[in-house]
C-alpha positions in Angstrom: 46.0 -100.0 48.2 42.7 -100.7 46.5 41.0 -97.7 48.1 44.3 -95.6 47.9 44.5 -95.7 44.4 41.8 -94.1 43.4 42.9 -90.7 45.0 46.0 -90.9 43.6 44.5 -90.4 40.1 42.6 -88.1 41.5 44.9 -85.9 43.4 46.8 -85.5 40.0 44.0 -84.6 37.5 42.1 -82.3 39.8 43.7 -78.9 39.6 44.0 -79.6 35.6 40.2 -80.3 35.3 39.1 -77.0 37.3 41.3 -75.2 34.9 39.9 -76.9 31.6 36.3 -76.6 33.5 36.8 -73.1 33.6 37.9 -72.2 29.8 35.2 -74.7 28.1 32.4 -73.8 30.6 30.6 -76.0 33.5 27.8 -77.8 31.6 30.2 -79.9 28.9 32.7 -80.3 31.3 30.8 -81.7 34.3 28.9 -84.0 31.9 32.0 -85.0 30.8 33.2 -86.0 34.4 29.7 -87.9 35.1 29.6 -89.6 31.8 33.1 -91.3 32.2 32.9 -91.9 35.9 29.8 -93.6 35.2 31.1 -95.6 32.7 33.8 -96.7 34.5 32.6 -97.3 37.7 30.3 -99.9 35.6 33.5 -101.5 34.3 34.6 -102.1 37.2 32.0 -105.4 37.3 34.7 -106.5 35.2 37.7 -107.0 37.2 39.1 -110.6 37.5 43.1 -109.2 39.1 44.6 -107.1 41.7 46.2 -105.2 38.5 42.5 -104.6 37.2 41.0 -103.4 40.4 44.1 -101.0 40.5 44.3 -99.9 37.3 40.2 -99.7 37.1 40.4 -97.6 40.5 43.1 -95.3 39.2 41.1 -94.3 36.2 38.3 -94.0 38.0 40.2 -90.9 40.2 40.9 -89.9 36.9 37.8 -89.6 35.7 36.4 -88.0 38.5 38.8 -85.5 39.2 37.7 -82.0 39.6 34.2 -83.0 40.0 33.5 -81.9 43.5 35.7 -79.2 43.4 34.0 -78.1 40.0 30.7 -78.5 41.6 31.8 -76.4 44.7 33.4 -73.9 41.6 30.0 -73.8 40.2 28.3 -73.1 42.8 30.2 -69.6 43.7 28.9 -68.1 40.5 25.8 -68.0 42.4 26.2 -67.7 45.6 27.4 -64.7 47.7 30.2 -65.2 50.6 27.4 -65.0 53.3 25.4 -67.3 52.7 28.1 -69.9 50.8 28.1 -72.6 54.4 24.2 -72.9 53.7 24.5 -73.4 50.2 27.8 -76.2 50.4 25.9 -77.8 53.1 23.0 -78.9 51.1 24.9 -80.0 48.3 27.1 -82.4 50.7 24.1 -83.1 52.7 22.1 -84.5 49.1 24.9 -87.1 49.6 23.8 -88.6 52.8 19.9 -88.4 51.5 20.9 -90.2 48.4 22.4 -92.8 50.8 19.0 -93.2 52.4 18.3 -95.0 49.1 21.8 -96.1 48.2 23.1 -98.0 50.7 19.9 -100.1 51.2 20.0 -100.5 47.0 23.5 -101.6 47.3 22.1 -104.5 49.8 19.6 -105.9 47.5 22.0 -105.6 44.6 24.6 -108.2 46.2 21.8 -110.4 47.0 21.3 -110.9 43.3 24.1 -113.5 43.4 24.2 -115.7 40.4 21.3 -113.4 37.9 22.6 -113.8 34.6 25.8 -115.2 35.3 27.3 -112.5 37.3 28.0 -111.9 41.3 26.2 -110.1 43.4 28.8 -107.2 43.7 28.9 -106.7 39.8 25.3 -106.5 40.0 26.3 -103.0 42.2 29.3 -101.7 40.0 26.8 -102.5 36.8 23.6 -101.0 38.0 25.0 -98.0 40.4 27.3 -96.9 37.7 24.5 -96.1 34.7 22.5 -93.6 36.2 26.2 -91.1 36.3 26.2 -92.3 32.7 23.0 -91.3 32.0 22.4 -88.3 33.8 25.7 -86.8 32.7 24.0 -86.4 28.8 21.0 -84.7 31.2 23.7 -82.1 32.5 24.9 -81.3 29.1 21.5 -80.3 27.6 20.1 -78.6 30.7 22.9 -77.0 33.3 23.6 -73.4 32.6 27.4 -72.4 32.3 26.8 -69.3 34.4 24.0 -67.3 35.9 23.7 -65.2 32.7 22.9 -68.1 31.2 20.3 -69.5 33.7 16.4 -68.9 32.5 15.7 -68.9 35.8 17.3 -65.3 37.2 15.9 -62.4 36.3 18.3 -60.1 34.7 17.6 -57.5 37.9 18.9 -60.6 39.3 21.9 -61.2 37.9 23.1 -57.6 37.5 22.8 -57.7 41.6 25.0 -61.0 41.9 27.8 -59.8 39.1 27.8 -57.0 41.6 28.0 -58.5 44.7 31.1 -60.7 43.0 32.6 -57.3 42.1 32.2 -55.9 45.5 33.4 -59.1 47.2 36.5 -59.0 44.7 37.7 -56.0 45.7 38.6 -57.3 49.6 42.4 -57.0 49.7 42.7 -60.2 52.3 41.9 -62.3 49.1 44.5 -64.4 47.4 44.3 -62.6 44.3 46.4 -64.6 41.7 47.4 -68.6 41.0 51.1 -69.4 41.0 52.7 -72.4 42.8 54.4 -70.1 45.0 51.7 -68.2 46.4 50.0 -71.6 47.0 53.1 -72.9 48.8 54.3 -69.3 50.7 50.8 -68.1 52.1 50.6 -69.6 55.1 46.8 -69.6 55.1 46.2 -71.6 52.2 49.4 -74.3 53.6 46.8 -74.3 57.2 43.9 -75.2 55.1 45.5 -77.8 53.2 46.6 -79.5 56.6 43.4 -78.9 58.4 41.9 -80.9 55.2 44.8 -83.7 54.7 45.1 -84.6 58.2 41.4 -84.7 58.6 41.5 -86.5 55.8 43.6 -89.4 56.8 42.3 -89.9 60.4 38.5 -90.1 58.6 39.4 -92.3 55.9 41.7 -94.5 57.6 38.3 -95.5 59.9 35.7 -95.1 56.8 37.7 -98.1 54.8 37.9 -100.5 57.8 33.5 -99.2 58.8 32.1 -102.8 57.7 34.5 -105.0 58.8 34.5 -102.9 62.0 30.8 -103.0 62.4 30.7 -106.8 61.1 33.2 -108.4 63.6 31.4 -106.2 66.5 28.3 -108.1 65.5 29.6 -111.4 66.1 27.6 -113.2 63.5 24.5 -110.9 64.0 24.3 -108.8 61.5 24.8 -109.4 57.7 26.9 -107.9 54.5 23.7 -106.6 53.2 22.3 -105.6 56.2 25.5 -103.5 57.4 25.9 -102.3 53.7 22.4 -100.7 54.4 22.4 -99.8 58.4 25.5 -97.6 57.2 23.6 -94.9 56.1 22.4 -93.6 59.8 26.1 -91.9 60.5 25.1 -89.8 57.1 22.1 -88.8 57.8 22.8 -87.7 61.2 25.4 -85.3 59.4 23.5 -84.3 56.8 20.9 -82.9 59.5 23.6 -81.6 61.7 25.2 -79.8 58.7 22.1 -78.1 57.7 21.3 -76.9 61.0 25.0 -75.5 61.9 25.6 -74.0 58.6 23.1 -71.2 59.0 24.4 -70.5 62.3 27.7 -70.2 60.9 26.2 -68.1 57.9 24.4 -65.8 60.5 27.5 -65.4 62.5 30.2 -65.6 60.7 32.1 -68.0 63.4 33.3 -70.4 60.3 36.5 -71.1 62.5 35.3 -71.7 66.0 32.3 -74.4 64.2 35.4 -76.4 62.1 37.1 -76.4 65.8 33.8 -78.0 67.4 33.1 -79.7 64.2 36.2 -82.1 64.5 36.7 -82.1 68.0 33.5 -83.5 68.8 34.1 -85.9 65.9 38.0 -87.1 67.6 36.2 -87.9 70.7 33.5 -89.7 69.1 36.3 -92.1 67.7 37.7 -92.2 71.3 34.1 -93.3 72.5 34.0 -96.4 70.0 37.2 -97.7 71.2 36.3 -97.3 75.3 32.3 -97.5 75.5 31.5 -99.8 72.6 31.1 -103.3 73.1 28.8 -104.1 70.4 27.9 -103.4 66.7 24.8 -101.1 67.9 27.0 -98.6 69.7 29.8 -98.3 67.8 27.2 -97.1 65.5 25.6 -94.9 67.3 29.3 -93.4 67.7 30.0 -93.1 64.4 27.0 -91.0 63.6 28.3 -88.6 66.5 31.9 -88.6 64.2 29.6 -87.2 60.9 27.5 -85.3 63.4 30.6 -83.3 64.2 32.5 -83.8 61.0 29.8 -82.6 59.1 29.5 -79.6 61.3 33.2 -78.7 60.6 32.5 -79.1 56.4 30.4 -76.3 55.1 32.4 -74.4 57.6 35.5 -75.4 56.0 34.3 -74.7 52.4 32.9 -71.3 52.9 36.0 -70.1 54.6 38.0 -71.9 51.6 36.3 -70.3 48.7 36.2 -67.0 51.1 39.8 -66.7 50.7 40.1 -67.1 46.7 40.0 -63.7 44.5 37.8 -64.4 41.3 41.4 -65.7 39.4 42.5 -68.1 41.9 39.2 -69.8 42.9 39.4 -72.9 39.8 42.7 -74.0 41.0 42.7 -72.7 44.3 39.6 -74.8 45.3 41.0 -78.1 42.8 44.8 -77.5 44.5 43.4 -77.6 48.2 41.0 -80.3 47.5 43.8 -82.6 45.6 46.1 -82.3 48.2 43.4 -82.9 51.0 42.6 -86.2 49.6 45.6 -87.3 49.4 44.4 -88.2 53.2 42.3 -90.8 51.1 45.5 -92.9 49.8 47.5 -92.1 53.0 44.6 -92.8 55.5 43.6 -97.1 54.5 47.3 -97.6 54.5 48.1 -96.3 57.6 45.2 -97.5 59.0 45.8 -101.2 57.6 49.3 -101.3 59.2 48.0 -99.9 62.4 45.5 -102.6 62.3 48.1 -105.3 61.5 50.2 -104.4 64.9 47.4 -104.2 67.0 46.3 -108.2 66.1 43.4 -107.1 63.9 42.1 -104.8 66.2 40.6 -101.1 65.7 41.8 -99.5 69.4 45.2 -98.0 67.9 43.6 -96.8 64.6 40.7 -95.3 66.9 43.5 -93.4 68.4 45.4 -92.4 65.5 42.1 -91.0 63.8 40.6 -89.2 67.1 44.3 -87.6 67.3 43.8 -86.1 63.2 40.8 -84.5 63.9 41.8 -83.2 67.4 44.9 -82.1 65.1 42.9 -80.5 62.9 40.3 -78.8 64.7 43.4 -76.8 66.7 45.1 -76.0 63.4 42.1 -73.3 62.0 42.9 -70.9 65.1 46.2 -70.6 63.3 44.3 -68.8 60.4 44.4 -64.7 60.7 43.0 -62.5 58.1 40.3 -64.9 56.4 37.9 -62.3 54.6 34.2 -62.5 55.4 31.4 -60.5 54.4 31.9 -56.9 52.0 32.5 -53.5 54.1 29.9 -52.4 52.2 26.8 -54.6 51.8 24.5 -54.3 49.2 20.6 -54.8 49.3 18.6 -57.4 46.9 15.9 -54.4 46.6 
């Protein structure tokens, strides 16, 4: 419920904040998402309750509500519709590079049980929550609002992008306008909202449980800190593989066949870790095939997303389909913790019920017809 929470908060602020992000501009409003999640992810040091960790949690979604949509709004000012998998995938990858210094940080933070006072895992809410706090103020002196207002395009530059927008805008396969109907009526944008929520669910409901999975694997071997850190492998693994299959899907234009791969291969992976793992190591080594392919299916997934949303429709259509896809973040734990509870503590059931989302999933995008791609007409950089 802990975990679930949070993307409650979320899921209800984040359409609102891609609106307001679009009418007072990307630099105040993304500092304003970093400073307060900063801030409160610090507080959370503070909780002594179930009520406090709830209501700390819920704020938190709050707070960081229409941040990665924002980020993946921002980001189509700049980018043209070809080369948007490339682009997304080394944003998400940055996530699973961070980690590389992250995870192991968070280790050596709960081993500073007892300094000043305080528990190791305050230690982590305190000292991972500041640098959001701090770097947000760096966002609001330095991040340009659009690419007029960035020192480093030429304006050659940006005359060629406003015009590749303009060309791209005029595709008539493009949802054009935002209204609740057209959201809930075109039957593309309902696919991508499932393909995302029951993804969602089936990877969440496994990501929650990762540690104690991984810890009562290890019978005894391995410790908190040491799992908190050996974590970061499945990330990395799909930080690479996203890199690498994002230009293919770039170069190609085969977004739907690499989400289809993407989460099939990452379903069976879940499959493997309930048949062919008997220890910590290999369930492990199976989870990094789940991001390998998960991560594949992503940038995939995001550039046909943002391909489909006319220059009106792109703030709330990319905040409405993200919202609603992470409601598979609240669902997901709970399911998964019930599932867990009926098979004695075990993780075979849950293994199942999350390989059977992203098989789900995968078979869903071959539903989708009439997904713009590239311009009729393309237009040199020259």
């Amino acid at each position: 419920m802990g975990v679930g929470i949070f993307f409650i908060g979320y899921f209800l602020f984040e359409v609102p904040s891609n609106l307001i992000m679009e009418r007072v501009g990307a630099r105040r409003w993304i500092a304003r998402i970093m400073i307060t999640w900063g801030a409160i992810s610090a507080s959370l040091m503070f909780i002594t309750t179930p009520l406090s960790f709830y209501t700390l949690l819920f704020l938190l979604g709050i707070a960081e509500a229409g941040f990665y949509p924002g980020i993946i709004l921002y980001l189509t000012y700049f980018i043209p519709m070809t080369s948007r998998a490339k682009v997304i995938s080394r944003f998400l990858s940055v996530t699973a590079l961070v980690g590389l210094i992250g995870a192991p940080l968070g280790g050596l933070l709960l081993k500073m049980n007892g300094i000043l006072g305080l528990a190791g895992w305050q230690w982590l809410f305190l000292l991972e929550g500041l640098p959001s706090f701090v770097i947000g103020f760096g966002v609001l002196i330095w991040l340009p609002n659009m690419p007029v207002n960035a020192k480093w395009l030429s304006a050659e530059e940006v005359e060629w992008l406003e015009g590749r927008h303009r060309l791209e805008e005029q595709n008539s396969l493009r949802v054009k306008h935002l209204s609740p109907r057209v959201f809930l009526s075109d039957p593309r944008v309902v696919i991508i909202c499932l393909i995302f929520i029951i993804s969602s669910t089936g990877g969440n409901g496994i990501g929650a449980f990762v540690p104690q999975m991984l810890k009562s694997r290890a019978e005894g071997m391995w410790s908190d800190s040491f799992i908190a850190t050996i974590t970061v492998i499945p990330g990395l693994v799909g930080a690479i593989a996203m890199v690498l299959a994002s230009g293919h899907s770039d170069r190609t234009g085969k977004r739907r066949q690499h989400i289809f791969v993407g989460y099939t291969l990452g379903g069976l992976a879940y499959l493997a870790c309930s048949f062919f793992s008997h220890s910590a190591a290999i369930t492990l080594g199976w989870l990094a095939v789940n991001a390998l392919g998960e991560r594949i299916a992503a940038s995939s997934y995001w550039a046909l997303s943002t391909n489909l949303l006319g220059a009106r429709a792109i703030a709330g259509g990319i905040a409405f389909i993200n919202s609603v896809g992470n409601l598979g973040g609240f669902f997901g734990p709970l399911i998964m913790a019930e599932i867990k509870t009926h098979d004695h503590g075990g993780y075979t059931k849950g293994l199942y019920f999350s390989m059977t989302c992203y098989i789900i999933a995968g078979s869903l995008v071959f539903l989708l017809r009439h997904i713009p791609t590239a311009p009729i007409q393309e237009m040199s950089s020259d």
